[in-house]
C-alpha positions, -999 to +999 in steps of 0.1 A: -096+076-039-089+053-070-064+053-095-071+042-131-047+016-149-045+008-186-077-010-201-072-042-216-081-050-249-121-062-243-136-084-273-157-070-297-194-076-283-221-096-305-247-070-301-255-030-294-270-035-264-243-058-247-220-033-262-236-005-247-233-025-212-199-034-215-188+005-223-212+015-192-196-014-171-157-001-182-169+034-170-182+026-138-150+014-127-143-023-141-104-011-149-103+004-109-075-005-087-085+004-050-061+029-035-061+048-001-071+083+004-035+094-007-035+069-038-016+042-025-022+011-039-037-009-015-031-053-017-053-066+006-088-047+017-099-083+033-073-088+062-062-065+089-022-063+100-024-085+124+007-104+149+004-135+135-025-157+122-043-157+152-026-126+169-041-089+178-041-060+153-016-038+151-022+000+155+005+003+130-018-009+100-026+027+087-049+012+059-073+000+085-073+035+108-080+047+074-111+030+066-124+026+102-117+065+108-137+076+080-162+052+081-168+064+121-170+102+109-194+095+077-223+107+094-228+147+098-257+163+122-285+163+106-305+193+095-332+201+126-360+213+104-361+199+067-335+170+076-355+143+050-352+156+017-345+144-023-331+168-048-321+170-083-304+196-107-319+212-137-320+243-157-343+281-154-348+299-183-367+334-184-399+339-204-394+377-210-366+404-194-376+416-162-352+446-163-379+469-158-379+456-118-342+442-114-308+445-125-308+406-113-288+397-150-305+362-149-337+374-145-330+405-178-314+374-206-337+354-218-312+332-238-298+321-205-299+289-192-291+292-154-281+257-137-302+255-108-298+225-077-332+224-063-339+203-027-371+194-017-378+181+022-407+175+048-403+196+079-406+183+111-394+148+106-359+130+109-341+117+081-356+083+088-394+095+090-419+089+059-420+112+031-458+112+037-464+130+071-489+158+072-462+186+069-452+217+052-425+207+021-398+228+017-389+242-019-353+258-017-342+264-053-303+269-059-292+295-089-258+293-102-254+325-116-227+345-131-230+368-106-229+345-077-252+320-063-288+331-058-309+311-030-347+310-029-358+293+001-394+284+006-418+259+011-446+247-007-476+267+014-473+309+007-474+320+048-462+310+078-470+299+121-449+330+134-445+363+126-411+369+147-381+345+144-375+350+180-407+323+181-389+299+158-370+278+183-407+278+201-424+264+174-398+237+162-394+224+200-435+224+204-440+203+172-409+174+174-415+144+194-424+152+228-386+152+247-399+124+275-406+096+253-394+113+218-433+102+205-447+110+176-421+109+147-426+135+116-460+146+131-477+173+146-510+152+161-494+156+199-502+182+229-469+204+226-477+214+192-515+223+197-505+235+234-482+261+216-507+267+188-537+273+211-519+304+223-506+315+189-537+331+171-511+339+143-508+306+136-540+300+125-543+312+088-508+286+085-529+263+102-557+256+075-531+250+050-517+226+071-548+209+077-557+209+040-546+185+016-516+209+007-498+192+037-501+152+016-493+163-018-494+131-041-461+140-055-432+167-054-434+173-088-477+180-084-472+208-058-467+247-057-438+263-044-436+300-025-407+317-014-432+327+016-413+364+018-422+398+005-387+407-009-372+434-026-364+438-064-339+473-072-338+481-112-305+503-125-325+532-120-324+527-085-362+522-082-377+495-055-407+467-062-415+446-036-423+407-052-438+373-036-421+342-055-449+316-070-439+283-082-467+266-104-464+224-114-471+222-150-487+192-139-513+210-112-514+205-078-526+176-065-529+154-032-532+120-017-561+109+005-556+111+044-558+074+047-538+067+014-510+086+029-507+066+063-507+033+043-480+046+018-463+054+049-463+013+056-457+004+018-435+028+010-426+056+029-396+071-001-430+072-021-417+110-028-383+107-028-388+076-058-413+090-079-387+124-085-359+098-090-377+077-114-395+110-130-363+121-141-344+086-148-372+079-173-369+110-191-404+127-181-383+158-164-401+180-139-414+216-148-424+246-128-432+282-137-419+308-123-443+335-114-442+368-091-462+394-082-447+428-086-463+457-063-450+490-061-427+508-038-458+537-036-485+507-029-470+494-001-497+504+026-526+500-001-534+464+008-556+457+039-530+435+059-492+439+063-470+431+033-438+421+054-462+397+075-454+364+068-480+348+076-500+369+052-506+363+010-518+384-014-543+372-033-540+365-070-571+386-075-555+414-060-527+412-075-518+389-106-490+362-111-471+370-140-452+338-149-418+351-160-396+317-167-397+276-165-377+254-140-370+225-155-353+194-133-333+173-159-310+152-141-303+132-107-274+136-085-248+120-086-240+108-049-268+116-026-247+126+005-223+153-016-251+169-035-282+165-015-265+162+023-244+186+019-260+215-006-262+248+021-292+271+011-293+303+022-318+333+022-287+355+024-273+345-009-283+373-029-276+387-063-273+427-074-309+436-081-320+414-051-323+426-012-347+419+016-373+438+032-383+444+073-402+410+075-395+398+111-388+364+100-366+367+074-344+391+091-341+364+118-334+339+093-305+354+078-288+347+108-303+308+114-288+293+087-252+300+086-254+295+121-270+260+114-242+253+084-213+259+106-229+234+127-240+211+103-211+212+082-182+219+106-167+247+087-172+287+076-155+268+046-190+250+038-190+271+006-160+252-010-180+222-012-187+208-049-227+212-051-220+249-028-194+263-052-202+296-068-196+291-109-183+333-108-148+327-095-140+339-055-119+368-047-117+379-012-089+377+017-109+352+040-083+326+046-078+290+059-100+270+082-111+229+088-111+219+052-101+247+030-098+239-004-087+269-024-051+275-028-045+317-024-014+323-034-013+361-029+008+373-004-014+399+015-050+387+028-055+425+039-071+454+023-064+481+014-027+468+004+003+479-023+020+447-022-007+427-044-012+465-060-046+466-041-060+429-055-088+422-053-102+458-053-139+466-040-164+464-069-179+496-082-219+493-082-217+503-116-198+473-126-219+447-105-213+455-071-238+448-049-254+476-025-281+474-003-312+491-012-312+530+008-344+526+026-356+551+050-349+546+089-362+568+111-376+553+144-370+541+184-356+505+188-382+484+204-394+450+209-427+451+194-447+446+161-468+468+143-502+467+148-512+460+114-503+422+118-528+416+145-556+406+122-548+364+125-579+357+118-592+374+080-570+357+059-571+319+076-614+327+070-606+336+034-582+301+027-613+280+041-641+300+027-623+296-008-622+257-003-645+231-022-670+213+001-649+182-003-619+200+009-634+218+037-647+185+049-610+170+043-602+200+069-625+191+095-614+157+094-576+166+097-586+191+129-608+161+142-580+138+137-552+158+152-573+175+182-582+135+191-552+132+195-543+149+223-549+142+262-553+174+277-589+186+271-584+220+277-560+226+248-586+206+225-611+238+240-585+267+236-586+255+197-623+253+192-626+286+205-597+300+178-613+281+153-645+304+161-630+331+147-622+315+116-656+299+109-685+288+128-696+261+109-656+243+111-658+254+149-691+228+152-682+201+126-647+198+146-664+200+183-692+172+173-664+148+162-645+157+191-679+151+216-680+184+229-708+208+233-695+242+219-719+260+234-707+245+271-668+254+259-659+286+289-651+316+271-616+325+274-594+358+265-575+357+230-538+352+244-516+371+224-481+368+234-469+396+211-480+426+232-451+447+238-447+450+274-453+490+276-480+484+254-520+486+260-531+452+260-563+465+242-543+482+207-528+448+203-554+421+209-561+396+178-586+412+157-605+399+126-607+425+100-636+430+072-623+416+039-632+429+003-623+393-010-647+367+000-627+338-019-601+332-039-602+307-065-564+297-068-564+293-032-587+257-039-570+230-057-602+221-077-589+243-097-557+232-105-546+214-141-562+181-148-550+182-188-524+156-186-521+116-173-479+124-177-464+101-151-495+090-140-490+050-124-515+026-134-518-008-123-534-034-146-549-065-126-547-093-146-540-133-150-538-163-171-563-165-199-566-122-200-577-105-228-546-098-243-553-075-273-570-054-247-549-052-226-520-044-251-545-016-268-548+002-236-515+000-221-503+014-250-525+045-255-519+053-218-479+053-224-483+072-253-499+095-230-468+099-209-485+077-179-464+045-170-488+009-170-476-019-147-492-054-148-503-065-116-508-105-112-512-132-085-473-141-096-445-124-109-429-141-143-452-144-173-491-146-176-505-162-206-534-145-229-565-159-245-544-150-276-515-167-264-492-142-259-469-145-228-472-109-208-443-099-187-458-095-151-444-063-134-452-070-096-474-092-078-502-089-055-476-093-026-455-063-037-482-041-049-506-019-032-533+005-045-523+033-031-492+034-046-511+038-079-528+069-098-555+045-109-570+009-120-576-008-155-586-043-152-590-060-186-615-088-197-608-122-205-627-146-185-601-170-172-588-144-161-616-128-139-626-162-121-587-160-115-589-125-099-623-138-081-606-157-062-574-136-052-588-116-021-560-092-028-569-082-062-609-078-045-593-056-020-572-036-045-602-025-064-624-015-030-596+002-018-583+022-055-624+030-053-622+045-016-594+068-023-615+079-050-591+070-085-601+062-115-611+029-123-617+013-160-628-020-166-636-042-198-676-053-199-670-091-189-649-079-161-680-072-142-687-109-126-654-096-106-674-064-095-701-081-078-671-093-053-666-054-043-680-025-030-690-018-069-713-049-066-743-025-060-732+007-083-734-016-116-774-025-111-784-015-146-757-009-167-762+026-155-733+052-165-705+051-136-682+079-153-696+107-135-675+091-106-647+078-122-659+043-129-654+038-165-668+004-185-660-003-220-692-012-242-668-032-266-659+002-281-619+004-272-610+036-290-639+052-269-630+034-234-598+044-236-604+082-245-628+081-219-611+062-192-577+090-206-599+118-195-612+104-157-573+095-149-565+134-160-593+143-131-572+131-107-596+117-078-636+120-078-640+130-047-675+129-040-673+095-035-661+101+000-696+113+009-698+074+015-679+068+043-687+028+045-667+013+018-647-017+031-607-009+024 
């Protein structure tokens, strides 16, 4: 705690900007005087009460217990799924009244702004892992309504591994690092996952998102969200919808390169966690829409898989988003540990005009995660907290605790009670209460699943049939990658034979990089470890299931946005002697594009042009690193090439921007520094390189830069990967 004294006169600064400094310097505590946690003033915070100079310390010096006390109980457990994560606050606002399907009242006012806290997180890692594992992302959006809080909790892929939440302990255990030598961090590439996966057909439509590039999204801000659920919407009539949660980037959704991601993992492994901070520091705030499919309380059975399977979709073509609202993420927090630690998301936190449906995970959940916060957070008051606290003021006679923070000063913490004349009195559903939706019960209790969630196999065909070639290939490699891997051959065969069932041609491509014959592979029995035990083995076996759908375009992220160059980082290699009017030209049509340019050059300080202007050098070679760029500019001037020529780091930069398939834009004399790369051979005849991203400017700069505008917006030119020999 610190206690504020009377400012002193400060003299009258010679310019805005130092005055805006100074008043940001008085703010930020220049007129602080450092007190203890009960506001004593405290003298000395460099010296411990000691018995003399050279003497012990004594127990009685409260100040230090103080300080070493709190300092020793800083820490809180960290979450076990979803522990690394970055988060920010922002606004929703509704598009049109969706009344007709909920009472919800912030999903009905479309001139509401609803504060939202939104935390985003890998899965499986620790805190300490890299933000750019292969890993499911979790998307857990906070509303602060005025009729409570509202939680959405998903992740960034639409299904699930498990059906049941009895399995979730199963699954968690099988994919951490392996409990004898806690190896590999914050990845799934080990036996224990694939051991549990091999026997868990239901896992395998979850499995080719996992493997595609979904799982490395180049950014938070560039990937969907889902809340993953079928849930339940209740209008004032009484009427039921069920609805599936969509979040869509108004940026599209986009992805890093396998190999891009393990190296960012060595350059920078907050890639994620800096590009949201930044994103929203510099004023370019993050936007989703929010979209939902609506199906009727009547259709329920008209679909041909399960709706309250998770680790089922429906397909857009089957039934339409309808994009309802904007999420828009406007401001950082404050202190990381209060807002982002400590925020408790919960799929329990509901809203009138918002219940839950039979879905075997999310029933199971409900229970997890106040379990987890009463763990995590060491009391039932975890609610009290700051960035937890309900805007709609709490009335209810559940008292005291570790760490309670509301003052009741009613009497009676009972009801029914006279003495408080009833307070606080049970709210009518007419006036907001909230009231569980009256659905029908009529059966046996059982341990069992329906029968209709034993096609694994339809939907997990449909995800990779709906793939590009480029991504299916990016699949094959990921299963290659993670299968090679792992010791024990006969979980490597287990897989091959599920991924059979999936697709015959991904069964091959995976067994030939793996060495193995797949027509030598034993057959063995589907294992399916749902059968109930009074059950016939036969009525419950995994089945694959004729589908009307063959593919489904949104499920590919070809077809994503790629409009915008917003936020886009480019790095511009350059040196003494450059070409500075170009360089200035282009650098400032791609900012006035939205996308930051950084100068790249052998030193940091200044560079000098052939104009003689001094340009401010934003990293070096030693710093920077292609892949933690959305594409490549390198200017003319030629000092300045025979400069880069013979800087083996600025070479490598450009063969490795070209392998990960970015965009590349170079002036015409920049090309004697292209016969040092990979592009040596691609430039034999001035022939036209744009097709693939390469774009050269003919001394036409208004064109170049249009052009070169238009191949960053593509994101990555894939088909250069068909090539799999270029030295990076």
């Amino acid at each position: 705690m610190k206690q504020k004294k009377t400012p002193k006169a400060t003299p009258e600064p010679k310019d805005n900007k130092k005055a805006e400094d100074l008043q940001a310097y008085t703010e930020n505590g220049e007129n602080e005087l450092l007190t203890t946690n009960q506001g004593l003033l405290i003298n000395d915070n460099q010296n411990s009460l000691k018995s003399g100079e050279r003497g012990s310390s004594l127990l009685e010096d409260f100040i230090l217990r103080e300080k070493i006390t709190h300092f020793d109980h800083e820490r809180i457990p960290e979450r076990i799924v979803h522990a690394r994560g970055s988060a920010a606050h922002g606004i929703f606002e509704l598009y049109e009244s969706m009344a007709p399907f909920t009472k919800a009242k912030f999903l009905n006012d479309t001139s509401r702004q609803t504060p939202v806290f939104v935390r985003f997180s890998t899965v499986a890692g620790s805190r300490g892992s890299s933000d750019l594992a292969r890993d499911v992302r979790g998307f857990s959006v906070k509303f602060y309504t005025e009729e409570g809080n509202y939680d959405l909790v998903g992740n960034n892929m639409p299904v699930f591994f498990i059906q049941d939440a009895i399995k979730f302990p199963d699954l968690i255990h099988a994919v951490k690092p392996e409990p004898h030598h806690e190896m590999p961090q914050a990845a799934s590439a080990h036996d224990t996952f694939w051991d549990f996966i091999s026997l868990m057909p239901e896992s395998m439509h979850m499995i080719m998102w996992v493997m595609s590039d979904r799982a490395i999204p180049r950014s938070y801000r560039m990937m969907e969200g889902f809340g993953v659920h079928t849930f339940r919407w209740i209008n004032e009539a009484g009427e039921s919808f069920f609805v599936k949660y969509h979040w869509k980037p108004v940026l599209g959704v986009h992805s890093v390169a396998w190999d891009e991601a393990q190296k960012i993992s060595g350059k920078d492994p907050d890639f994620h966690r800096r590009d949201l901070w930044e994103a929203i520091e510099s004023g370019a705030f993050v936007e989703y829409e929010l979209g939902v499919q609506i199906v009727k309380e009547e259709d329920e059975f008209k679909f041909e898989f399960d709706l309250l399977d998770p680790t089922k979709l429906i397909p857009e073509e089957v039934v339409p988003v309808q994009i309802i609202g904007k999420l828009t993420l406007n401001r950082n927090p404050d202190n990381f540990f209060a807002e982002t630690e400590q925020v408790a998301f919960h799929p329990g936190h509901l809203v009138p005009g918002i219940d839950f449906t039979n879905d075997p995970l999310l029933q199971g959940r409900l229970f997890s995660y106040t379990d987890t916060q009463l763990s995590r957070l060491g009391s039932a008051n975890f609610h009290e907290l700051p960035i937890n606290k309900s805007v709609n003021q709490v009335h209810n006679n559940q008292r005291d605790g570790h760490m309670r923070q509301q003052i009741n000063k009613s009497r009676t913490s009972y009801e029914p009670n006279t003495i408080s004349g009833g307070c606080p009195f049970q709210a009518k559903a007419a006036d907001g209460g909230f009231t569980s939706f009256a659905e029908r019960i009529d059966s046996k209790k059982i341990r069992a699943r329906s029968a209709s969630f034993f096609d694994h196999f339809s939907q997990a065909t449909l995800f990779y049939n709906s793939q590009s070639p480029v991504e299916q290939q990016h699949i094959i490699d990921a299963l290659s990658f993670e299968l090679g891997k792992l010791e024990i051959s006969a979980i490597r065969e287990r897989m091959l034979g599920l991924l059979l069932n999936i697709s015959k041609p991904l069964a091959a491509a995976v067994a030939d990089a793996l060495g193995i014959v797949l027509s030598e592979i034993p057959k063995q029995p589907l294992l399916n470890h749902s059968i109930p035990a009074d059950g016939n083995p036969k009525d419950f076996q995994p089945t694959k299931m004729k589908q009307t759908l063959g593919k489904s375009e949104p499920l590919s992220m070809v077809n994503t946005a790629k409009d915008s160059i917003k936020t886009r980082v480019i790095a511009i290699l350059a040196a003494d002697g450059v070409d500075d009017a170009a360089l200035n030209t282009v650098k400032a049509a791609l900012e006035a594009q939205g996308a930051k340019a950084k100068v790249i050059a052998p030193k940091l300080g200044t560079i000098k042009g052939s104009g003689g202007a001094a340009i401010e050098v934003d990293q070096s070679f030693l710093t920077a690193a292609s892949v933690l760029f959305d594409a490549v500019y390198v200017p003319g001037g030629s000092k300045s090439v025979e400069k880069l020529k013979a800087e083996p780091d600025a070479i490598h930069f450009i063969n490795e921007a070209f392998r990960h398939c970015k965009a590349i834009g170079i002036d015409a004399d920049v090309k004697p520094l292209l016969q040092q790369t990979y592009l040596a051979d691609k430039l034999d005849g001035d022939k036209d390189l744009a097709g693939i991203g390469v774009v050269i400017s003919a001394g036409k700069a208004k064109g170049f830069v249009a052009n070169f505008i238009k191949a960053i917006a593509a994101h990555r030119y894939w088909d250069r990967e068909a090539d799999r020999k270029v030295p990076a």
